[in-house]
N, C-alpha and C positions, 0 to 999 in steps of 0.2 A: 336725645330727649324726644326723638319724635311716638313714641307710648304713651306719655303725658298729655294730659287735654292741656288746652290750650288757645287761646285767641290772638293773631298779632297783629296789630295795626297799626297806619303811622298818620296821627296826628301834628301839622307842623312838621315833619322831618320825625317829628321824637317815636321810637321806638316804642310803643305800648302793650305790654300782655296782660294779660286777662289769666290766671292760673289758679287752681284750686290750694286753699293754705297748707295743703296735704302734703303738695310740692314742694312748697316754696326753697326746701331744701338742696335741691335740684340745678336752683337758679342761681348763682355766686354775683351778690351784688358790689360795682364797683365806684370808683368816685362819683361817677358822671352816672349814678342810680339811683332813683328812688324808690326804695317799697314804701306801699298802701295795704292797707288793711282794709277790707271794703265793711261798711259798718250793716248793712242791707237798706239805707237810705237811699233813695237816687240822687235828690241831690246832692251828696257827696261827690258820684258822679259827675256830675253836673262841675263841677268845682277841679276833679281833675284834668278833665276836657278845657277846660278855663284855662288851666295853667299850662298845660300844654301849649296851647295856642298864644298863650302870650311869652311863653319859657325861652331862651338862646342857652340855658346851663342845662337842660337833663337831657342825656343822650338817651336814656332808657326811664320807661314808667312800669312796673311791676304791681298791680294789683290784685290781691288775692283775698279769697275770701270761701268759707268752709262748705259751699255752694257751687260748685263752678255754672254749673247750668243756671242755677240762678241769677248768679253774678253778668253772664255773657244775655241772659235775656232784658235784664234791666240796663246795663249798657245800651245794646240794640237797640231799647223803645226809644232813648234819647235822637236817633237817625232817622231817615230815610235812606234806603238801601237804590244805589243806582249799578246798574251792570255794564259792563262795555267789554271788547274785547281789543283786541290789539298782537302784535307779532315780532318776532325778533328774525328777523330774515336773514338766509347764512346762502351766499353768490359760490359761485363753481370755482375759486380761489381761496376761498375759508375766511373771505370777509363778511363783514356783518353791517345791518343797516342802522344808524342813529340818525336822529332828527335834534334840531337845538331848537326849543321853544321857550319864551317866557324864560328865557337867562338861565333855563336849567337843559342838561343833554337829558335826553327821553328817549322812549321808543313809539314809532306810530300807535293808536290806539282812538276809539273810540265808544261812544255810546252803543248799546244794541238796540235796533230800533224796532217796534211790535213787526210780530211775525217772526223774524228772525231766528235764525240759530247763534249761538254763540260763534260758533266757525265761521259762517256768513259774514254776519260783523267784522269779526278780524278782518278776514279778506279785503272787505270792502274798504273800512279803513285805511287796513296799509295802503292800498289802489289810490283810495282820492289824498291821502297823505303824501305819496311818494313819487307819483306818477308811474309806479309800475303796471307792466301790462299781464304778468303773467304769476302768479304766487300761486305756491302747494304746501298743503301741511303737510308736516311730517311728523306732527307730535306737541300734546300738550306740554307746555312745560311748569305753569307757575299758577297758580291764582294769589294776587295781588291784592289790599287794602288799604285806603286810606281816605282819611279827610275832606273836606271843604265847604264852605257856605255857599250858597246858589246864592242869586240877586237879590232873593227875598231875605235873605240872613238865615235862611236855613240849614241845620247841617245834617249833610249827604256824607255818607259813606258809598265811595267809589269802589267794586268788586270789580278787578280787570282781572279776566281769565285768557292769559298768555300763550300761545301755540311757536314754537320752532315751525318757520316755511323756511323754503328755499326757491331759487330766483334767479336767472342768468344777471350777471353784470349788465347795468345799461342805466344811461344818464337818467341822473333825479330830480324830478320835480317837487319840489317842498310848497306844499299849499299854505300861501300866505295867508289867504285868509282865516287861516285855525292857527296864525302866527308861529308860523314855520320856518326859520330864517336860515335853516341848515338843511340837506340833506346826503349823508356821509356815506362812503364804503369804508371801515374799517375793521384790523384785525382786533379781538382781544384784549391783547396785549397794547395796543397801543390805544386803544378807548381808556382804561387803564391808567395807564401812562398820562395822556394828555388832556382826557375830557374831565371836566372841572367846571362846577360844579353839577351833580347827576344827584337825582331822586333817590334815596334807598331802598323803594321798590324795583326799581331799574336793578340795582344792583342786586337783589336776591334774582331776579327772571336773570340773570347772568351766572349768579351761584347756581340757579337749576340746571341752566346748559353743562356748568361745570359737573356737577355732581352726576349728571345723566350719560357723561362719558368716560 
């Protein structure tokens, strides 16, 4: 499906696309799915966002509507857009680095702050997140969306644009103070396995390592 326009974000956990009604045939909706019909009101909008954020039943939101450009611009005006960057580090044994913040497994990442490049950011991130001394990229891997309110009850939509580094093995420092109560070497396979519960943006910047080898 990647020919299809398309927007995907995650509100809440919940899965959200944005897709023209041209598609929607494309998309095979399942129990845990809701299609919307977007009427060109925003707040309707406004209302799906809502449910989202208060939902634990819809694993996915499908809205679609005969516009897509349109549809994905009246979505956006509801946001402010925040960037950050952040990295999925892979050590000279083919393990890889996770952090456990706020009761979910994650990956380092932070805000990009004026001046910066996005690469910059990542870097620095991983650095003060991880206590590593030495990171190299090797490749973007993912750009990332999602949700949340700032303190003012405002909702930011967070773009993390994801890069593959790599990294000698050596002990981690997890910066408490961005509430960092982990910091892991592990393969794949056993993040996978063990780590419970993780972000679904986490898991796509993992589907891309997948897919990119």
């Amino acid at each position: 499906m990647s020919h299809l326009q398309s927007y995907k974000i995650y509100i809440n956990e919940v899965k959200v696309l944005l897709i023209d009604s041209a598609d929607l045939h494309h998309y095979p909706a399942h129990d845990d799915t809701m299609v919307a019909l977007y009427l060109g009101k925003v707040k309707h909008l406004f209302n799906y966002i809502d449910l989202c954020e208060k939902s634990q039943k819809i694993a996915t939101l499908i809205i679609h509507y005969e516009n897509f450009r349109e549809l994905k611009k009246d979505f956006l005006s509801i946001f402010e857009v925040n960037e950050a960057g952040g990295g999925l580090i892979r050590n000279e044994l083919g393990e890889y680095l996770f952090i456990f913040r706020r009761g979910f497994w994650d990956l380092p990442k932070g805000k990009i702050e004026e001046g910066e490049t996005k690469k910059e950011a990542a870097i620095r991130e991983v650095i003060e997140e991880t206590g590593l001394t030495e990171v190299e990229i090797v490749e973007k891997l993912a750009v990332t969306k999602h949700t949340f309110r700032n303190r003012l009850g405002k909702r930011i939509i967070k773009k993390s644009h994801w890069y593959l580094m790599v990294s000698k093995k050596q002990d981690l420092i997890p910066q408490t103070s961005e509430d960092i109560e982990q910091a892991v070497w592990l393969t794949i396979e056993t993040f996978r396995k063990d780590c419970h519960p993780v972000y679904a943006n986490i898991l796509d910047v993992i589907e891309a390592l997948d897919d990119g080898q």
